[in-house]
Backbone as XML, in Angstrom:
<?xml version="1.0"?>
<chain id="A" units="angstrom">
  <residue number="1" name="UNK">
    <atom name="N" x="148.914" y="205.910" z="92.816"/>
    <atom name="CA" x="148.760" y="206.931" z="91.803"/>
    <atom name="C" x="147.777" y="206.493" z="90.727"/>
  </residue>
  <residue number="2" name="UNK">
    <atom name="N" x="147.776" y="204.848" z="90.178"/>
    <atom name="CA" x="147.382" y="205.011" z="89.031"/>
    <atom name="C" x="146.057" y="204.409" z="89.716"/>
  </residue>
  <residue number="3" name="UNK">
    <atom name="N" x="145.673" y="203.684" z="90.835"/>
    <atom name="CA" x="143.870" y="204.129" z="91.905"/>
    <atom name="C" x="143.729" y="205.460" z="91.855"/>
  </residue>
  <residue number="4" name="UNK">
    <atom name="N" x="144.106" y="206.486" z="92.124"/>
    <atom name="CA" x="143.855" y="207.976" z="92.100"/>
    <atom name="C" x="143.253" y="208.547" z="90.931"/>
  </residue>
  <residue number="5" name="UNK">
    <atom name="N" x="143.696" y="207.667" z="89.874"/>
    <atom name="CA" x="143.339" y="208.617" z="88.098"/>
    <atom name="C" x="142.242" y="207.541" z="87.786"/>
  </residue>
  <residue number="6" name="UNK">
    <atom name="N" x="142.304" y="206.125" z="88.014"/>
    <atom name="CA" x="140.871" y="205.557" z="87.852"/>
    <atom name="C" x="139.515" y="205.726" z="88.586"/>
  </residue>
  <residue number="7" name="UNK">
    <atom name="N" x="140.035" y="206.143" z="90.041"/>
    <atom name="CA" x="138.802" y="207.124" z="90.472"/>
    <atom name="C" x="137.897" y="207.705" z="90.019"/>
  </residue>
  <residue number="8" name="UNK">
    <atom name="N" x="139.278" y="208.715" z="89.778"/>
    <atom name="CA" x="138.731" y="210.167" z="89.583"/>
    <atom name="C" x="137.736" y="210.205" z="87.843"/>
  </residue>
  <residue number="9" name="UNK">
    <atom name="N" x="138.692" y="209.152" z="87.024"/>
    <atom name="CA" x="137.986" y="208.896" z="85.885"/>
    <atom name="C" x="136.171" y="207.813" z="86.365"/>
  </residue>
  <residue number="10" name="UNK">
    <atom name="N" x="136.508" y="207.408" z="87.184"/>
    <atom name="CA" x="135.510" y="206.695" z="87.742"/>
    <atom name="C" x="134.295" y="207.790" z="87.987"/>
  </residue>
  <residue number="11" name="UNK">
    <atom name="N" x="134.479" y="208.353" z="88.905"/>
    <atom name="CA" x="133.868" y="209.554" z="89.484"/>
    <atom name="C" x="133.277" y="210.686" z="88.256"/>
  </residue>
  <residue number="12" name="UNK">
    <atom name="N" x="134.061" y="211.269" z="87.619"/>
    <atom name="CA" x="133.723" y="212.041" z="86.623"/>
    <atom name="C" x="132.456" y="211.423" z="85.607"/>
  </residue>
  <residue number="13" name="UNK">
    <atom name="N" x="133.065" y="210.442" z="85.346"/>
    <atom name="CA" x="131.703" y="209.459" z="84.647"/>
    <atom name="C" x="130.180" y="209.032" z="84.790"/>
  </residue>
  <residue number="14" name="UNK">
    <atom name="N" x="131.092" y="208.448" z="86.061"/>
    <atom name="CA" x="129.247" y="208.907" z="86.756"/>
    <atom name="C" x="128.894" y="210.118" z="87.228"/>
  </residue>
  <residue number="15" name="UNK">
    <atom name="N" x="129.251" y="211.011" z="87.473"/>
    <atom name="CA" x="128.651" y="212.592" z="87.590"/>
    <atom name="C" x="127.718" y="212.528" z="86.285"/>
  </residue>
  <residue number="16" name="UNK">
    <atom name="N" x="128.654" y="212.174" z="84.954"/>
    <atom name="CA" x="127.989" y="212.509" z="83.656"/>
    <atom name="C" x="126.631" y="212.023" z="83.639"/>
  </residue>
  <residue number="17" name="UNK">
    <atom name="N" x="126.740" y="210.392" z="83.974"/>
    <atom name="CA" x="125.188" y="209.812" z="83.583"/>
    <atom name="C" x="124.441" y="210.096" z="84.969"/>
  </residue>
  <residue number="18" name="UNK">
    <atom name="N" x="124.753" y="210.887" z="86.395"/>
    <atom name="CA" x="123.660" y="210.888" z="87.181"/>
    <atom name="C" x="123.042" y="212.440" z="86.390"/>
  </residue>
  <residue number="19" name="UNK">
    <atom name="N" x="124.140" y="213.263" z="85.973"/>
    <atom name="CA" x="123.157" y="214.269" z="85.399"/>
    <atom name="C" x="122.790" y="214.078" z="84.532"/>
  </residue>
  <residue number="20" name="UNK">
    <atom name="N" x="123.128" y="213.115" z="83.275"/>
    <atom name="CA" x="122.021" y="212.873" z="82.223"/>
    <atom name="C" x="120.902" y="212.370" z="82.743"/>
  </residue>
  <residue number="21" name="UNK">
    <atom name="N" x="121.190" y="211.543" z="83.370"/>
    <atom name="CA" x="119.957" y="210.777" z="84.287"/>
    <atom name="C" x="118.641" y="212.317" z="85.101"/>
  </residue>
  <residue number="22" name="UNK">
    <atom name="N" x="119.321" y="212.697" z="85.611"/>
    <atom name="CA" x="118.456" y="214.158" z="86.131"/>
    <atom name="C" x="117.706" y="214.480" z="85.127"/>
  </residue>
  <residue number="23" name="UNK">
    <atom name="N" x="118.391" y="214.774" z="84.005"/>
    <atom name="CA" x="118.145" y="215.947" z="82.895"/>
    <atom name="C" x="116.848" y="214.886" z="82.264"/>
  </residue>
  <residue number="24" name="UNK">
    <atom name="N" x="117.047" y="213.472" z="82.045"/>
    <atom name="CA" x="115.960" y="212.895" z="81.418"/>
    <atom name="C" x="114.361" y="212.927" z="82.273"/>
  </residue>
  <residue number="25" name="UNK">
    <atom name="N" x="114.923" y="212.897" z="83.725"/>
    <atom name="CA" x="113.782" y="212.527" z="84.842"/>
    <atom name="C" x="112.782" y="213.984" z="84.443"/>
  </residue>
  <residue number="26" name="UNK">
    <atom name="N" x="113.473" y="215.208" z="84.712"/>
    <atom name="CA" x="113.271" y="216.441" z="84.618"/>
    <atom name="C" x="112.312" y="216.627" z="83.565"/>
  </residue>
  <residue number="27" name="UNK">
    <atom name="N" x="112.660" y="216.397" z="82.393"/>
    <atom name="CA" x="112.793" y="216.352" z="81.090"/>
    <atom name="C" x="110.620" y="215.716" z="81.399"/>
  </residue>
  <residue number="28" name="UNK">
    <atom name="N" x="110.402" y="214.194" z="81.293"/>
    <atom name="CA" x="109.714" y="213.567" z="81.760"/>
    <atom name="C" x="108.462" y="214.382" z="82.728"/>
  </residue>
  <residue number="29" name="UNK">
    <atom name="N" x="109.462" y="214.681" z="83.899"/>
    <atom name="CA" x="107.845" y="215.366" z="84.722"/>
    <atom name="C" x="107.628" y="216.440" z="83.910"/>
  </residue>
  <residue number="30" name="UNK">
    <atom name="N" x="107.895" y="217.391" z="82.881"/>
    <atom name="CA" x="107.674" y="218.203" z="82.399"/>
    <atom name="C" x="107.064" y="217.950" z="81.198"/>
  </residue>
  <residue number="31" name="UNK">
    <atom name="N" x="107.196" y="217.067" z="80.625"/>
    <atom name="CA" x="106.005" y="216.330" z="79.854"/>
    <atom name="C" x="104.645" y="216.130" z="80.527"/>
  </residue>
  <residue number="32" name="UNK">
    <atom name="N" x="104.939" y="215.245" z="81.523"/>
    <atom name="CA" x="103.683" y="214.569" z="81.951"/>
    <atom name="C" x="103.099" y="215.944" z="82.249"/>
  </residue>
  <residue number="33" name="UNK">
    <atom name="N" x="103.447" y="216.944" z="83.066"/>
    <atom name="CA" x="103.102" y="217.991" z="83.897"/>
    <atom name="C" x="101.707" y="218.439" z="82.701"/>
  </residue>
  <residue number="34" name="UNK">
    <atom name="N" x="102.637" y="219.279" z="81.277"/>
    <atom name="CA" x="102.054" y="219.794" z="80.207"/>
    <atom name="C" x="101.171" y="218.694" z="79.998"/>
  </residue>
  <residue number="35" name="UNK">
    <atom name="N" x="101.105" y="217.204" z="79.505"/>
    <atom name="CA" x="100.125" y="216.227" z="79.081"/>
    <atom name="C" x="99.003" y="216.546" z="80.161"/>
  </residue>
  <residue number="36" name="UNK">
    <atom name="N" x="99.155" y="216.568" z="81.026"/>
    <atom name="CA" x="97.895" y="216.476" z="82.015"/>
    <atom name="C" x="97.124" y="217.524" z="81.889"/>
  </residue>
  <residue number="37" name="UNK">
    <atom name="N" x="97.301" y="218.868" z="81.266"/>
    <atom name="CA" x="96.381" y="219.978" z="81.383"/>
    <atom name="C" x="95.208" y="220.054" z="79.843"/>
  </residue>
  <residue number="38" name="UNK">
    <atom name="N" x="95.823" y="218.617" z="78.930"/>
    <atom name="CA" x="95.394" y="218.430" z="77.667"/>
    <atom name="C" x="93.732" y="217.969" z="78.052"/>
  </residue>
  <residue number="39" name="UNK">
    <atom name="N" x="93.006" y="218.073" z="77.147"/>
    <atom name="CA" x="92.033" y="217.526" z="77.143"/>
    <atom name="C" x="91.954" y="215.948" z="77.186"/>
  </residue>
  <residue number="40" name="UNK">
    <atom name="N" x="92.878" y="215.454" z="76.270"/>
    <atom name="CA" x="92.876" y="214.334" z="75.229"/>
    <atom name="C" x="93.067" y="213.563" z="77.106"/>
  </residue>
  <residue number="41" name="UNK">
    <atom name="N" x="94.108" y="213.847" z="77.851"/>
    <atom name="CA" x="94.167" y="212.611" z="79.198"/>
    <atom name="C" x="93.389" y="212.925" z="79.967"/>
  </residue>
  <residue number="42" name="UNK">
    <atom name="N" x="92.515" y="214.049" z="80.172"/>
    <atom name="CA" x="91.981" y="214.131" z="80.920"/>
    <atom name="C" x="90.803" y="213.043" z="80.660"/>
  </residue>
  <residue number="43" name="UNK">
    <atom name="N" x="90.353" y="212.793" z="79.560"/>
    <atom name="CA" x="89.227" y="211.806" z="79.074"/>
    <atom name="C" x="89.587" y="210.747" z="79.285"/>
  </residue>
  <residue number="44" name="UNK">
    <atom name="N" x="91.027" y="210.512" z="79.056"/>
    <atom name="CA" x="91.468" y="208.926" z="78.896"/>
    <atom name="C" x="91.436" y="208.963" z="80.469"/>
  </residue>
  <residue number="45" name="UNK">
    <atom name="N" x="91.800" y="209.715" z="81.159"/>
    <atom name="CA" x="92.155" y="209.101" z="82.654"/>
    <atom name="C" x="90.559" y="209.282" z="83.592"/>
  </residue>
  <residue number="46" name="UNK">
    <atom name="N" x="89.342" y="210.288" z="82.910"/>
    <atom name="CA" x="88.362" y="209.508" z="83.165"/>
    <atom name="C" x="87.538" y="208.522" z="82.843"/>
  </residue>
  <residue number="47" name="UNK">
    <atom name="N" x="87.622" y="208.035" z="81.553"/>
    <atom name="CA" x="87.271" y="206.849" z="81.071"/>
    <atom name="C" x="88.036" y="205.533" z="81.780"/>
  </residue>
  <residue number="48" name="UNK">
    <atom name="N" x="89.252" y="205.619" z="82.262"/>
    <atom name="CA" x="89.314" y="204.673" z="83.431"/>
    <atom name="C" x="89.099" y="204.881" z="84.380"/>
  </residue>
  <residue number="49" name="UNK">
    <atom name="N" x="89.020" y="205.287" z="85.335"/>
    <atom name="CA" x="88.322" y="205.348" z="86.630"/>
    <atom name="C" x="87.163" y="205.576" z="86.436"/>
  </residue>
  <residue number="50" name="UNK">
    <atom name="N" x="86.092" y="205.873" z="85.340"/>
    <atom name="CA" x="84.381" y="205.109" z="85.135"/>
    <atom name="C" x="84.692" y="204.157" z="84.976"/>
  </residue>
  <residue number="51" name="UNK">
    <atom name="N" x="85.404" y="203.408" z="84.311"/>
    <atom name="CA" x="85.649" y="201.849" z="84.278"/>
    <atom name="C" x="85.616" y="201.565" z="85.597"/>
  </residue>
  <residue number="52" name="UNK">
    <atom name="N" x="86.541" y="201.808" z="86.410"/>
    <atom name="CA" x="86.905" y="201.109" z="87.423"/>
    <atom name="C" x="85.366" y="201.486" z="88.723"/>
  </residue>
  <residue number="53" name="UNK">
    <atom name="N" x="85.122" y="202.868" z="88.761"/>
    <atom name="CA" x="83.590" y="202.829" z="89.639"/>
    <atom name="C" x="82.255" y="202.042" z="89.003"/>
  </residue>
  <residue number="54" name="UNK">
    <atom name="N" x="82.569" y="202.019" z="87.544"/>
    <atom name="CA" x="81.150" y="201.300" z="87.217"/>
    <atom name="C" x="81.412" y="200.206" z="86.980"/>
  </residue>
  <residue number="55" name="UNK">
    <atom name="N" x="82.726" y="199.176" z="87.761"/>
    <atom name="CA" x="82.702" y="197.750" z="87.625"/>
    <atom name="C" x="82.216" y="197.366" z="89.566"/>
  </residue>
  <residue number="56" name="UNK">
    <atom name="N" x="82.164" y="198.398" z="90.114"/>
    <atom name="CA" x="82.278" y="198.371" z="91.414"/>
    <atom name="C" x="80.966" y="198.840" z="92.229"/>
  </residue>
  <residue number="57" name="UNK">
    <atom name="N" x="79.827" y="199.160" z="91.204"/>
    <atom name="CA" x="78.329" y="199.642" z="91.468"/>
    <atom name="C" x="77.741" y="198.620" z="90.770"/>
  </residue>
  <residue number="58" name="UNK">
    <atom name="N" x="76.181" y="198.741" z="91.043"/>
    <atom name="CA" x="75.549" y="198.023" z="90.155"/>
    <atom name="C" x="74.552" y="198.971" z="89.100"/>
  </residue>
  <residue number="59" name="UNK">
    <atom name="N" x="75.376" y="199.811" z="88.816"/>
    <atom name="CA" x="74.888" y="200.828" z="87.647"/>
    <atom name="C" x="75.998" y="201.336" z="87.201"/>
  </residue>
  <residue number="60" name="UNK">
    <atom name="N" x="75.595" y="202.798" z="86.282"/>
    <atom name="CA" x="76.715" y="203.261" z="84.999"/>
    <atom name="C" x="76.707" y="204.591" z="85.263"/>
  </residue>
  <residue number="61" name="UNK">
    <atom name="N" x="78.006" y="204.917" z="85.831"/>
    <atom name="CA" x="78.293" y="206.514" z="85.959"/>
    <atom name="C" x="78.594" y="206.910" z="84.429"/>
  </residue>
  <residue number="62" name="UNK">
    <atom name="N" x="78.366" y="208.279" z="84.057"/>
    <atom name="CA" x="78.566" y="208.877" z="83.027"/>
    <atom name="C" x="78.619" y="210.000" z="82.976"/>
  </residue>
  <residue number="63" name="UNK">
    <atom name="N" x="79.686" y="210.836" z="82.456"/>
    <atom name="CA" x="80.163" y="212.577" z="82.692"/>
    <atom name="C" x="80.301" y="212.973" z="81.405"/>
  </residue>
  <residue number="64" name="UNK">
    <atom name="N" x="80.007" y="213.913" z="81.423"/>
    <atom name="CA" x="80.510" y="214.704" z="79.866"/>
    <atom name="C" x="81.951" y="215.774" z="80.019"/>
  </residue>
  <residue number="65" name="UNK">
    <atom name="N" x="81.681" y="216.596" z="79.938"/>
    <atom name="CA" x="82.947" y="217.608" z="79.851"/>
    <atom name="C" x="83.644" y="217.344" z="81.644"/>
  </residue>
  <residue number="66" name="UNK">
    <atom name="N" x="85.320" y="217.382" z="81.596"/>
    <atom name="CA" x="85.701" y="217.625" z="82.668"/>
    <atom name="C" x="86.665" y="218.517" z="82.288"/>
  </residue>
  <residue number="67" name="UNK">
    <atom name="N" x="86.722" y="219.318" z="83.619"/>
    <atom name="CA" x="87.827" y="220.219" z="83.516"/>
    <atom name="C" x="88.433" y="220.327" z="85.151"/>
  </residue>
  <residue number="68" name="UNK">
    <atom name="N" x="89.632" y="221.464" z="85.412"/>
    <atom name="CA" x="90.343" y="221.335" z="86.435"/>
    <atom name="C" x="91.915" y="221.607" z="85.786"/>
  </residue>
  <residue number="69" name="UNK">
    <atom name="N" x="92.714" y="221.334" z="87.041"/>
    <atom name="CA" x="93.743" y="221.184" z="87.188"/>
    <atom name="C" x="94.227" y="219.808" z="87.118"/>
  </residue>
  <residue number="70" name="UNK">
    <atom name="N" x="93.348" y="219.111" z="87.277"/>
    <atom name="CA" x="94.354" y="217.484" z="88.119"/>
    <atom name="C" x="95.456" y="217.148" z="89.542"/>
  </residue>
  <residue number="71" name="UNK">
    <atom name="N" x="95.815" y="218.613" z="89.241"/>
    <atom name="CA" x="96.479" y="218.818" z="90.493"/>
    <atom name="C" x="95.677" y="219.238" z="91.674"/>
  </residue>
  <residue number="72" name="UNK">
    <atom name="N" x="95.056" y="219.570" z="91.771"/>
    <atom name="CA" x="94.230" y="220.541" z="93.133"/>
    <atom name="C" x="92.602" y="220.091" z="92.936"/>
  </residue>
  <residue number="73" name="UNK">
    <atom name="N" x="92.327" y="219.952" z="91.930"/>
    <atom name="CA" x="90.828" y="220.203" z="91.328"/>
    <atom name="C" x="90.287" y="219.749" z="90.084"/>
  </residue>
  <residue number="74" name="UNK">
    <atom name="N" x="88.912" y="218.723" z="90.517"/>
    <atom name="CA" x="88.405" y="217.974" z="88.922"/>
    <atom name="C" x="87.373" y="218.590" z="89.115"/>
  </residue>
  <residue number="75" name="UNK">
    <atom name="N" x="86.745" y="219.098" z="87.889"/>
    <atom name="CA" x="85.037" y="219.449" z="87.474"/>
    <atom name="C" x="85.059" y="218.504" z="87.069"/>
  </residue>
  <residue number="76" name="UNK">
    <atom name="N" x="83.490" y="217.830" z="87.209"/>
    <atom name="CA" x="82.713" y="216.682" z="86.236"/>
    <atom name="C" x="81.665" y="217.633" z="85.843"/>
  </residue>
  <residue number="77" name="UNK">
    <atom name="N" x="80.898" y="217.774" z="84.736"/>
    <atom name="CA" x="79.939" y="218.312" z="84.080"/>
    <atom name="C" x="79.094" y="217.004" z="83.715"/>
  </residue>
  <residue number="78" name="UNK">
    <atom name="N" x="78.077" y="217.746" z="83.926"/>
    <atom name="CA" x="76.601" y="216.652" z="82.986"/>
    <atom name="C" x="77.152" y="215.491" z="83.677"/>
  </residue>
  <residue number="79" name="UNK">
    <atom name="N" x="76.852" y="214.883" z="84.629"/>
    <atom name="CA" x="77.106" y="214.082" z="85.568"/>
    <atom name="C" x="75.590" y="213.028" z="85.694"/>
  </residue>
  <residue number="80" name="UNK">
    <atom name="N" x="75.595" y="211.684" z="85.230"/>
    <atom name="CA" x="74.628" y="210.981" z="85.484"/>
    <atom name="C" x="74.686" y="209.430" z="85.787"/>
  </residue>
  <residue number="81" name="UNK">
    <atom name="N" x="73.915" y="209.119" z="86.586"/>
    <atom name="CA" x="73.717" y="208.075" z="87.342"/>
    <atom name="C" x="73.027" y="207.153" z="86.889"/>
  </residue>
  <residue number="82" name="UNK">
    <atom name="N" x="73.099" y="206.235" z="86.340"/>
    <atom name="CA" x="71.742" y="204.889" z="85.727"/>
    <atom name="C" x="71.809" y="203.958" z="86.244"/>
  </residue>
  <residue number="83" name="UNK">
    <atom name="N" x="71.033" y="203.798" z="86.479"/>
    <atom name="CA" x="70.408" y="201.926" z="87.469"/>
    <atom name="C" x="69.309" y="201.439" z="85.779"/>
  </residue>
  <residue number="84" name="UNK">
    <atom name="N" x="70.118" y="200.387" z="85.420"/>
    <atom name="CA" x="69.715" y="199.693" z="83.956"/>
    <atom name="C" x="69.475" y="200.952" z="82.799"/>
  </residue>
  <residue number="85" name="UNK">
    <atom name="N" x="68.107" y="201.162" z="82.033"/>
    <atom name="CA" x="68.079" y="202.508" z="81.347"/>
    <atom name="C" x="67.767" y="202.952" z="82.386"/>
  </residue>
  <residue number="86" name="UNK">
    <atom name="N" x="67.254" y="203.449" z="83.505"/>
    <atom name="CA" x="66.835" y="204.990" z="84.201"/>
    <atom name="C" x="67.811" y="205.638" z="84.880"/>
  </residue>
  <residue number="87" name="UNK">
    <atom name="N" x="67.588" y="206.858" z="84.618"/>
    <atom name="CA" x="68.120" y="207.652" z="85.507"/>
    <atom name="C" x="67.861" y="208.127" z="86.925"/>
  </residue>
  <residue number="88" name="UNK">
    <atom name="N" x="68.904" y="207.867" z="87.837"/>
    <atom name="CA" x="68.544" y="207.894" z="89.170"/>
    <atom name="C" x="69.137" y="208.811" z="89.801"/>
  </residue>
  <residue number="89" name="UNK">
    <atom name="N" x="69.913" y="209.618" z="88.704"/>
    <atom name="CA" x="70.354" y="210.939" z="90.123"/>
    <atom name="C" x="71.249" y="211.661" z="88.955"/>
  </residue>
  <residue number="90" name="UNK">
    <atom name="N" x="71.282" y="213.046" z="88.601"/>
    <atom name="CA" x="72.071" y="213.930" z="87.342"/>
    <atom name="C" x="72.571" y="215.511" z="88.460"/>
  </residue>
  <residue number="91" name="UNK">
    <atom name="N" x="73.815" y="215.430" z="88.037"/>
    <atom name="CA" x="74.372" y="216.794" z="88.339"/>
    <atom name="C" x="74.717" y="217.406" z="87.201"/>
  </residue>
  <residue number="92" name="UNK">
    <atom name="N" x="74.632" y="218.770" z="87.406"/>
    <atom name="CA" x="75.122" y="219.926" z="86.245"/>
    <atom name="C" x="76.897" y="219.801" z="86.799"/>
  </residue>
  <residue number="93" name="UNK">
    <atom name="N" x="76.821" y="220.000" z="87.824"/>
    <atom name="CA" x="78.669" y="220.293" z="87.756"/>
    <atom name="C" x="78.740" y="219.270" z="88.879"/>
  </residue>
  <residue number="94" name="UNK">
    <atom name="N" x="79.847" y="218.371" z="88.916"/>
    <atom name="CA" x="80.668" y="217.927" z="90.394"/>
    <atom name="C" x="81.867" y="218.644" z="90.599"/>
  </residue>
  <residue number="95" name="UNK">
    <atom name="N" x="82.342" y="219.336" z="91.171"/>
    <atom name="CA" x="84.405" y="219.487" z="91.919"/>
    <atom name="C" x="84.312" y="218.635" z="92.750"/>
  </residue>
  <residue number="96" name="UNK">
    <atom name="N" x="85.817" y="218.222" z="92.550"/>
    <atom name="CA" x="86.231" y="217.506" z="93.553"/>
    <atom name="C" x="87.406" y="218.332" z="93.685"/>
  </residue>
  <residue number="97" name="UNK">
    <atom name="N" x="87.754" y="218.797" z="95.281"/>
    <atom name="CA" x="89.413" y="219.361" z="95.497"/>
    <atom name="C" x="89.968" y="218.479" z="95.864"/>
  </residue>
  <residue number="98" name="UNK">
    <atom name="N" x="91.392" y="218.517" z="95.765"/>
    <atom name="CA" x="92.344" y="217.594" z="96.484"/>
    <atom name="C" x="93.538" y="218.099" z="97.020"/>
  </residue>
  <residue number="99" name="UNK">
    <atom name="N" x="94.814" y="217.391" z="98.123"/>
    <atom name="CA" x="96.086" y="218.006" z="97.852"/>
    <atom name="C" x="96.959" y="216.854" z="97.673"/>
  </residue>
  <residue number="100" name="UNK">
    <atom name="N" x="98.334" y="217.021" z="96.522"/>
    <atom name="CA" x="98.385" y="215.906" z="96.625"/>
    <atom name="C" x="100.303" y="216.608" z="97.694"/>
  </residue>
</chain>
């Protein structure tokens, strides 16, 4: 009898924190979801990955405006290519699609 009521008190408890636990996870992708359509990460998250392609060339990628989804689809705007100062190759727009 008194295994039966510590169970069940057992059980009830953790119900509580797996759904607080849900409610925070939830909570979270719905942040990130909204953060990602901001301007402000979209810069920060291409300013690292130019980091990371222009440690991996022997020149300097450089974009101006991006836009998209993040989910499905990146525009790069004003898109340019330098080998030391010159320029070796400029796009008006790049997309890239994706799925994730």
């Amino acid at each position: 009898m008194v295994v039966q009521h510590w169970t069940r008190f057992l059980m009830k408890r953790l119900g509580r924190y797996l759904i607080r636990f849900l409610l925070l996870v939830g909570v979270c992708l719905l942040l990130l979801a909204i953060l990602l359509q901001t301007q402000w990460l979209r810069r920060v998250l291409a300013d690292r990955i130019l980091e990371t392609v222009n440690a991996s060339i022997h020149g300097r990628l450089e974009t101006g405006e991006i836009r998209g989804t993040l989910y499905s689809t990146i525009d790069l705007r004003d898109v340019r290519l330098l080998l030391d100062k010159d320029t070796v190759a400029v796009a008006q727009r790049i997309s890239i699609s994706y799925e994730i």
